[in-house]
Every structure is written in structure tokens, then in C-alpha cells.
N, C-alpha and C positions, 0 to 999 in steps of 0.2 A: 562260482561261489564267492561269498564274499565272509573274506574273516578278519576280525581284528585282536589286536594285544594290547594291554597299556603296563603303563611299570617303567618304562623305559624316559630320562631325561634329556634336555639340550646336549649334555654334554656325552650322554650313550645311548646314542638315537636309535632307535629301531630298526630295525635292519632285519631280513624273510630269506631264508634259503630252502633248498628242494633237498638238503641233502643233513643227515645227524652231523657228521662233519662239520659243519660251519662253512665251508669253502665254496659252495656253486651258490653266488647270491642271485636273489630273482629282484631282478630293477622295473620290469615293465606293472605297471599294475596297483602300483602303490600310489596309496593317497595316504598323508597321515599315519595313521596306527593303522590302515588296513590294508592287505590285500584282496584282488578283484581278481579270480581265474578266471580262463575262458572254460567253455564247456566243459564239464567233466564226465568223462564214461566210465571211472573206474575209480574205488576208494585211492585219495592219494594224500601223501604226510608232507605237512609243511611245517617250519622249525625258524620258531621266533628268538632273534637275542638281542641283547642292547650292548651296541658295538662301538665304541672309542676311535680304536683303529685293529688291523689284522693281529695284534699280538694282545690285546688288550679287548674281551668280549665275555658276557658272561654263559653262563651254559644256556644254550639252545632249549625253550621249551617245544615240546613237537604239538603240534596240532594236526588231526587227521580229519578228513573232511572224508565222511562216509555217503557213498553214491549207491543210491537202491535203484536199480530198474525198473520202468516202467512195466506194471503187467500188461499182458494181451486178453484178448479174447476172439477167437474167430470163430466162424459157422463153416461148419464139416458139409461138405460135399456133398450134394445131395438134399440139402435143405434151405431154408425151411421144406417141408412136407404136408402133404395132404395128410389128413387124416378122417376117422368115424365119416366115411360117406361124404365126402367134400363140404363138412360144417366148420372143419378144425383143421388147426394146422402144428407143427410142432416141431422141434427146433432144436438140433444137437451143434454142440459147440466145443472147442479146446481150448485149454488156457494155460498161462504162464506164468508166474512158476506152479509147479504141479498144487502148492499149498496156499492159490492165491482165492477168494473167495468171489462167486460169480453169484448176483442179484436181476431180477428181470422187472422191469415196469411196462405199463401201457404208457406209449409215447404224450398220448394226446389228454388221458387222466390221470398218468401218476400213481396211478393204482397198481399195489404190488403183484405179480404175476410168481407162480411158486416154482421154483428151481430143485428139480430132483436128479444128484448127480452132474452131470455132464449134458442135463436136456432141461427144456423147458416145452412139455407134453399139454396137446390138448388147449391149445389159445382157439378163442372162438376166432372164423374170422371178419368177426364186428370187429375184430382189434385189429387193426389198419398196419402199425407197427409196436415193436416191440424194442425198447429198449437194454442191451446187456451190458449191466455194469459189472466189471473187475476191480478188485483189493487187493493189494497184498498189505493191507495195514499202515502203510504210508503214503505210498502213489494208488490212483486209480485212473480207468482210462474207461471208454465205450465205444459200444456199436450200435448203429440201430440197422433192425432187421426187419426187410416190410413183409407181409401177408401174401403168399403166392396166390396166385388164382388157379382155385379148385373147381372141378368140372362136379356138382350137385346132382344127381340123378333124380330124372322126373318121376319117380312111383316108384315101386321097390316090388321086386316078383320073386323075391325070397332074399333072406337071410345070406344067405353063402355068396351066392352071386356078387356082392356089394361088400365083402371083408378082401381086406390087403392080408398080405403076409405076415402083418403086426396083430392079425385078429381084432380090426379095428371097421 
């Protein structure tokens, strides 16, 4: 991340610590009025003052640099799926964090694909792949998931014979 402050003059230059205290200053990273962290995996506070010398500084403003998490998305076990007699296929997935929002497109048109729950039921498979995107309202991330190959039965000698255990 990178943050900066201004306010501060020649003669009470800027100066970045890790700590409300004032005492653990951070030297590496500084350009100017900013600081440059290296990666950050977890919200963390930094505390701006315009500092003279150690006895001579004004109060620390805190600045905190908020880190959201990448959400996830993956495909559960077992899927993608055959489905309706080897024309469809269909697609249970988990995400992360439980309140992040999962969208499904056709790789190849972009066309919305409908997400019900935890699954995306019933892709024909003319749809080659499937795109799943995740939210959580700041980051997002994806997967694309391609079309298993479903074994089509040549004629159909009844109804029963040809349902899965999903009644499909």
C-alpha cells in the first residue's frame, strides 16, 4: 500500500511510525510525504507526525490501511455433472466468505448463466465453459470450469431407465 500525509514543513519533516507511541520509526519505504508497504495480509495502523527532533513532535495521526481478502470460488467434488440424459451439465461450487456473491457467464459469449444457491443447474453442453465469478463487494476473483463429457444415449426404452438419482 501506499499512503501519504501532507502538513508537515522543512523544519518538522514528516516522519511514519508502526507504533501510537511515536518511538518505532519506519525508515525503509519512504519517498516524500509517502509511505510504500510491502504486501499487506492483514488491516494494519500507521501514525503520521511532523517531527523536529525526539522531544519536539506533534501528535501522531493514525492512518489504517484496511486489507479485504480475496474471495474464492471452487467446484466441489464431483463436478461439474452430467445431467437430463447426457445433454446438460451442472455445477456445485463453495465460496468464501460465506456472504460473498457468485455470478456464472458463458466463457465464449458472455452471456449470463443463472446461479441458484451454491449451483449453477442445467448448462447445456453447447457451453464449452463456464465462467464463475466471485464478490465480496471489493475484490473479486474467478474460475473457469469446462463441460465434462457426457455419454448421450442412443434411443431411449423408457423413462426410468435414463433418470439419475437427481430425477434428471
Amino acid at each position: 500500500a501506499t499512503i501519504s500525509a501532507t502538513g508537515c514543513d522543512a523544519t518538522y519533516p514528516l516522519k511514519w511510525y508502526s507504533d501510537a507511541g511515536l518511538t518505532t520509526e519506519i525508515t525503509t519505504g519512504i519517498s516524500v510525504n509517502n509511505l510504500t508497504t510491502a504486501a499487506l495480509s492483514a488491516t494494519t495502523d500507521y501514525y503520521a507526525a511532523c517531527v523536529k527532533d525526539a522531544a519536539c513532535k506533534s501528535a501522531g495521526l493514525k492512518i489504517t490501511v484496511t486489507v479485504t481478502p480475496k474471495p474464492t470460488v471452487t467446484v466441489s467434488n464431483g463436478f461439474p455433472a452430467c445431467r437430463q440424459n447426457g445433454t446438460a451439465y451442472s455445477i456445485k461450487f463453495t465460496k468464501s466468505p460465506s456472504g460473498a456473491v457468485v455470478t456464472a457467464k458463458n466463457t465464449a459469449t458472455g452471456a449470463t448463466i443463472a446461479v441458484t444457491g451454491d449451483s449453477v443447474a442445467n448448462v447445456p453442453l453447447s457451453v464449452a465453459n463456464v465462467r464463475l465469478i466471485v464478490t465480496n463487494g471489493v475484490c473479486k476473483d474467478s474460475i473457469e470450469v469446462a463441460a465434462p463429457t457426457c455419454d448421450k444415449p442412443m434411443g431411449s426404452i423408457g423413462d426410468l431407465i435414463w433418470k439419475d438419482t437427481d430425477d434428471n
